[in-house]
Chimera marker file (.cmm) of the C-alpha trace (Angstrom):
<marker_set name="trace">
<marker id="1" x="122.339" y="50.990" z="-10.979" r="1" g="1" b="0" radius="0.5"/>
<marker id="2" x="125.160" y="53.341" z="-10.978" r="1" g="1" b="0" radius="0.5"/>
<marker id="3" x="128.444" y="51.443" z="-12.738" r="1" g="1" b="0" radius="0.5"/>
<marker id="4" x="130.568" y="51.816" z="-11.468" r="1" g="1" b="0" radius="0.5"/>
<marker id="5" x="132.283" y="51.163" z="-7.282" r="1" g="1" b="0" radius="0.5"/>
<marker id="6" x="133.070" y="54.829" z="-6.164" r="1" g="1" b="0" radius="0.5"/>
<marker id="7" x="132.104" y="58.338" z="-6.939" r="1" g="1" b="0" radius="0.5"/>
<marker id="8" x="133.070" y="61.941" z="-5.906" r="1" g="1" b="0" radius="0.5"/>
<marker id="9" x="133.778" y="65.339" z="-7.091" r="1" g="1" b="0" radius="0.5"/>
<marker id="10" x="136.861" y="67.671" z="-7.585" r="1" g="1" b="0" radius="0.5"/>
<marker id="11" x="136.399" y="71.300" z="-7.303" r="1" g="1" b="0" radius="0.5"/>
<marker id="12" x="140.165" y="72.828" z="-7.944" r="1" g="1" b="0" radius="0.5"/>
<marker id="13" x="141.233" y="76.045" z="-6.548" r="1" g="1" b="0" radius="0.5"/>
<marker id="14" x="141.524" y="77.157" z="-10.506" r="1" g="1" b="0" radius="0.5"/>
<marker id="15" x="139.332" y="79.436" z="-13.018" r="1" g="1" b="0" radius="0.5"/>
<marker id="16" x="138.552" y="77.114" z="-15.273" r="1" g="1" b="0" radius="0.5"/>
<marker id="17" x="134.822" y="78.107" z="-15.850" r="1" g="1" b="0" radius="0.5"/>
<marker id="18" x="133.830" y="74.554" z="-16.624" r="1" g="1" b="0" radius="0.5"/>
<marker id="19" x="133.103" y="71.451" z="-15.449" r="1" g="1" b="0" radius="0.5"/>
<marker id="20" x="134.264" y="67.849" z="-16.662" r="1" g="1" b="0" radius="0.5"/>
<marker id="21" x="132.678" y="64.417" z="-16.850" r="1" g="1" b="0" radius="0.5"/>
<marker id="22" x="135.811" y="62.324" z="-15.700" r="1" g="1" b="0" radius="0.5"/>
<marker id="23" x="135.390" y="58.297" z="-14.818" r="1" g="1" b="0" radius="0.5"/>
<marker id="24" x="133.841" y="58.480" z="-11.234" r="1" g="1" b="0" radius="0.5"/>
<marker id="25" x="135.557" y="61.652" z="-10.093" r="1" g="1" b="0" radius="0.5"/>
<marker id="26" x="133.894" y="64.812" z="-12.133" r="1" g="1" b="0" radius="0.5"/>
<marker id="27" x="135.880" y="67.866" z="-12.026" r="1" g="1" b="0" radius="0.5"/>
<marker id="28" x="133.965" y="71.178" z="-11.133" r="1" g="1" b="0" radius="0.5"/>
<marker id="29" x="134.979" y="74.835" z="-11.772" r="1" g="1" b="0" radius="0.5"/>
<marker id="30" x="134.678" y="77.217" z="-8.089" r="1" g="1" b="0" radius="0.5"/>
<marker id="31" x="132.930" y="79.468" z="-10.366" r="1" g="1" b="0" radius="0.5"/>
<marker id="32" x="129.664" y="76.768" z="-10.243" r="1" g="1" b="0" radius="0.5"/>
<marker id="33" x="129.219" y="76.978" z="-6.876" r="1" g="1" b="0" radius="0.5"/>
<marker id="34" x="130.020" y="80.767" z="-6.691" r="1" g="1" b="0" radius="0.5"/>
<marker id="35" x="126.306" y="81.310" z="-5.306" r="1" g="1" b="0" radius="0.5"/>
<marker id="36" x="125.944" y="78.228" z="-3.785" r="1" g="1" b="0" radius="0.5"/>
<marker id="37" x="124.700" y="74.713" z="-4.708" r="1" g="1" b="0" radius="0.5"/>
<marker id="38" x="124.743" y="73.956" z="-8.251" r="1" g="1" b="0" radius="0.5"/>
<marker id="39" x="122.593" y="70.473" z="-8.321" r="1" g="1" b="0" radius="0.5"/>
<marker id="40" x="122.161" y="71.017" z="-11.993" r="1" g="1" b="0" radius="0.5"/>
<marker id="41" x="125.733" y="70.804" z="-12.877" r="1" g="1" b="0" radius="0.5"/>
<marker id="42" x="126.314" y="67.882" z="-10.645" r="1" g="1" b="0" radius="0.5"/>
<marker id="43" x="123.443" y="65.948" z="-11.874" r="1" g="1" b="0" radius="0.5"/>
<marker id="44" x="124.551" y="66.459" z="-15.735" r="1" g="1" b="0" radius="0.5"/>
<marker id="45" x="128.130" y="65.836" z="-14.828" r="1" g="1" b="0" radius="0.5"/>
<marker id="46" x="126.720" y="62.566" z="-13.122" r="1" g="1" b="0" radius="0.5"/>
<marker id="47" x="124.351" y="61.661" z="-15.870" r="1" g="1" b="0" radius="0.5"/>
<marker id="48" x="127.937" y="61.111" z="-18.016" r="1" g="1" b="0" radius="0.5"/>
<marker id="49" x="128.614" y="58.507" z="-15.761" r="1" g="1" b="0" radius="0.5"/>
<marker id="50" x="126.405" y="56.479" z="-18.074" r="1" g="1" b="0" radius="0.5"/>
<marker id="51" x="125.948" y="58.229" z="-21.211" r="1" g="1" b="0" radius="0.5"/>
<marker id="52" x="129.873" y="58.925" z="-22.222" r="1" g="1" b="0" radius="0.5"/>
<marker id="53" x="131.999" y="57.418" z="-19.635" r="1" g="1" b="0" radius="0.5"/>
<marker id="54" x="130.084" y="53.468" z="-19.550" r="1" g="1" b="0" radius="0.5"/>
<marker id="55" x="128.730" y="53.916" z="-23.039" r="1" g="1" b="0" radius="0.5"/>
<marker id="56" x="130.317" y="56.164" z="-25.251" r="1" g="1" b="0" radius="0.5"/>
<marker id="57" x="129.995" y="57.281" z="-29.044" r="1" g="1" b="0" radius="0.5"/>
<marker id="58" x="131.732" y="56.094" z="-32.274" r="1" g="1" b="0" radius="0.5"/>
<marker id="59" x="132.746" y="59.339" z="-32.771" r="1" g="1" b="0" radius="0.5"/>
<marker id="60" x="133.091" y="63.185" z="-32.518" r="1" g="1" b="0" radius="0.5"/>
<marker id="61" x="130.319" y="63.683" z="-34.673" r="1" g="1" b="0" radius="0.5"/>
<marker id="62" x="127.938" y="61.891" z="-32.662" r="1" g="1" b="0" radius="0.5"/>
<marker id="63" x="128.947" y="63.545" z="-28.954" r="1" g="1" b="0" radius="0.5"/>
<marker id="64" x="125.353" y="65.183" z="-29.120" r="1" g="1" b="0" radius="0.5"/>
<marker id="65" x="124.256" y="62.234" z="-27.618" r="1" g="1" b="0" radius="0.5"/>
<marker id="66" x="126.268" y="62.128" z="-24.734" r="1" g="1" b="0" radius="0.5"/>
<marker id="67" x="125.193" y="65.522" z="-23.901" r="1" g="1" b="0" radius="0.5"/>
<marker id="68" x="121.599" y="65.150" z="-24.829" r="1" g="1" b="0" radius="0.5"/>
<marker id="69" x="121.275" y="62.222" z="-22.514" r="1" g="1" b="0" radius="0.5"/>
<marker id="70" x="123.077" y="64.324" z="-19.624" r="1" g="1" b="0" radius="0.5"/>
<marker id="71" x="120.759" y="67.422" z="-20.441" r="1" g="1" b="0" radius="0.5"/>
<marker id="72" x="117.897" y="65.097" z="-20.170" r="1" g="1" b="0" radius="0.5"/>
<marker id="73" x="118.927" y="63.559" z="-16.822" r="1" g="1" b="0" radius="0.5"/>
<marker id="74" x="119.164" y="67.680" z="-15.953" r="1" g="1" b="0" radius="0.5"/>
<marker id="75" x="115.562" y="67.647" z="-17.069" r="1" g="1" b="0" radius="0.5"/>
<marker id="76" x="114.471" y="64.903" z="-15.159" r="1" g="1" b="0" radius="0.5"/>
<marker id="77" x="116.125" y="66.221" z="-12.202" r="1" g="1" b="0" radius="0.5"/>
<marker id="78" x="114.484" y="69.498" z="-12.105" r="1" g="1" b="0" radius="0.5"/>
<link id1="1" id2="2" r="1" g="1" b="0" radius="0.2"/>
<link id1="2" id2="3" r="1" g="1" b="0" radius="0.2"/>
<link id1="3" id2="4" r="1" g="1" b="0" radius="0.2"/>
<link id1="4" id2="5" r="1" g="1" b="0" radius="0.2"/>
<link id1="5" id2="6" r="1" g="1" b="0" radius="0.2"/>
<link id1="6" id2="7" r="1" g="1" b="0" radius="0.2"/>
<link id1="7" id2="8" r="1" g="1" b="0" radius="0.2"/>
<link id1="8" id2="9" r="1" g="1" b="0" radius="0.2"/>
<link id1="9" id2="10" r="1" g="1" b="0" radius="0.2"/>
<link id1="10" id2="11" r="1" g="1" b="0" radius="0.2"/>
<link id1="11" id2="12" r="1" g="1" b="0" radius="0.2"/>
<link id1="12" id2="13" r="1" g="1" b="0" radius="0.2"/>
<link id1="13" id2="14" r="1" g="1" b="0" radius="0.2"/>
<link id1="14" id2="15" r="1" g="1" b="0" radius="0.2"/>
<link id1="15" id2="16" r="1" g="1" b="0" radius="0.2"/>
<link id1="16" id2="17" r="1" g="1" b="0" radius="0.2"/>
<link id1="17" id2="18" r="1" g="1" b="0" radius="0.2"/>
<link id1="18" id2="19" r="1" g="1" b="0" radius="0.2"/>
<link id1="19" id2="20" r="1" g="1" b="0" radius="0.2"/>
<link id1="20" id2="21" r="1" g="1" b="0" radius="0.2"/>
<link id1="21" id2="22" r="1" g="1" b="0" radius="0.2"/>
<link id1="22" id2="23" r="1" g="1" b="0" radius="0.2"/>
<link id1="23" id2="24" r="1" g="1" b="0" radius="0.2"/>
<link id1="24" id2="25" r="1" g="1" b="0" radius="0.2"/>
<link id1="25" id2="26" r="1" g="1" b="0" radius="0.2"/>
<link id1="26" id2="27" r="1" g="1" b="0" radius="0.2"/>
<link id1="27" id2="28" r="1" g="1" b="0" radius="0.2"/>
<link id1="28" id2="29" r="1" g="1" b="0" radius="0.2"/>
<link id1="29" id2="30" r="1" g="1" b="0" radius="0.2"/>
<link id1="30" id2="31" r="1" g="1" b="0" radius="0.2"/>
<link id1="31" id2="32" r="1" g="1" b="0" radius="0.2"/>
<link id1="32" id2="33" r="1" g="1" b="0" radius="0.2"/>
<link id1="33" id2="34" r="1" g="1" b="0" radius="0.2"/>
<link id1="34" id2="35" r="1" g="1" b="0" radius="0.2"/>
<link id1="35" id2="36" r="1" g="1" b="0" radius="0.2"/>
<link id1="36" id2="37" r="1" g="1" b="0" radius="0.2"/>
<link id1="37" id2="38" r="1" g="1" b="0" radius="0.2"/>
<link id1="38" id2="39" r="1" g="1" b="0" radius="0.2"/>
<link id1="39" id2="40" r="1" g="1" b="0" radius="0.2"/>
<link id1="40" id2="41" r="1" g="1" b="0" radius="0.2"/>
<link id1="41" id2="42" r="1" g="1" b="0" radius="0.2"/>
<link id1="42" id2="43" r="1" g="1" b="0" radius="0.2"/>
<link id1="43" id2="44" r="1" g="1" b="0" radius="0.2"/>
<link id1="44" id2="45" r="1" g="1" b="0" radius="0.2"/>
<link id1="45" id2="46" r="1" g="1" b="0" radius="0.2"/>
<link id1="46" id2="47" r="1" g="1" b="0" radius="0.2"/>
<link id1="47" id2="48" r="1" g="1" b="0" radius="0.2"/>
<link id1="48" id2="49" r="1" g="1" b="0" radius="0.2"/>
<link id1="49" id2="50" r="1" g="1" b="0" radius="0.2"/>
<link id1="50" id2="51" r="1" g="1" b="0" radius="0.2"/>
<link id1="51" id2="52" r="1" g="1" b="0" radius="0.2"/>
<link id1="52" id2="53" r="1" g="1" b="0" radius="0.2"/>
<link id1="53" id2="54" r="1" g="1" b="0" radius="0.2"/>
<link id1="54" id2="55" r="1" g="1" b="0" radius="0.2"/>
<link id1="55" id2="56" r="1" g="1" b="0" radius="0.2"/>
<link id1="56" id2="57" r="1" g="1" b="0" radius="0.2"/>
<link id1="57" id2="58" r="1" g="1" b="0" radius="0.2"/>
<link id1="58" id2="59" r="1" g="1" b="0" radius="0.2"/>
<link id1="59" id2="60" r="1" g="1" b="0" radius="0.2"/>
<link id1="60" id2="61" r="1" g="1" b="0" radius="0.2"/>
<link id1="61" id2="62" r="1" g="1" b="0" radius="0.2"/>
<link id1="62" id2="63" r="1" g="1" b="0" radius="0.2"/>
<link id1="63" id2="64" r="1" g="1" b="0" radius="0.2"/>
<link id1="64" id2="65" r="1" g="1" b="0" radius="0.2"/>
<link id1="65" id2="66" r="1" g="1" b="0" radius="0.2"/>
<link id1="66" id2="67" r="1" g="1" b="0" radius="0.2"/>
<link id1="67" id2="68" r="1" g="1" b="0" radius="0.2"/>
<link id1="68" id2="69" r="1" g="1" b="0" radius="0.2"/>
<link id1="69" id2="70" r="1" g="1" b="0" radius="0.2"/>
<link id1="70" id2="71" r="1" g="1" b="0" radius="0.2"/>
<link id1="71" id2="72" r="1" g="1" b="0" radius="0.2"/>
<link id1="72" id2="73" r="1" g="1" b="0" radius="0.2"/>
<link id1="73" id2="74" r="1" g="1" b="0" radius="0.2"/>
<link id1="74" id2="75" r="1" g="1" b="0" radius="0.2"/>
<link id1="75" id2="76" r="1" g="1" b="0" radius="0.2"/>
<link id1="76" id2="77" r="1" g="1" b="0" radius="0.2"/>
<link id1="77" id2="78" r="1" g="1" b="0" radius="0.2"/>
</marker_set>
């Protein structure tokens, strides 16, 4: 189940180029969604949910597994 009680999206009218994994609210970059839908994004930005925001590393030197989870979930997805 997802764990947390809300989640959405904010897509800032900035040029950023990136998109962050914040607690229940991830923050997109315009540029993703330049040529449309971007479900691939979403869905690794989503996937942090668990893997970084509910369980997170002991350190920098392990953040590979936060984003290997979220690529996976990517993976899955497609």
């Amino acid at each position: 189940p997802y764990p947390y009680n809300a989640l959405g999206g904010y897509v800032p009218n900035v040029t950023s180029g990136f998109a962050l994994e914040t607690q229940t609210r991830p923050f997109y970059s315009p540029k993703q969604f330049a040529n449309g839908a971007n479900v691939s994004v979403v869905v690794h930005e989503i996937a942090h949910q668990w893997y970084g925001n509910s369980v997170s590393v002991d350190g920098w030197k392990d953040i590979w597994i936060n984003e290997g989870f979220a690529r996976y979930s990517q993976w899955l997805w497609s």
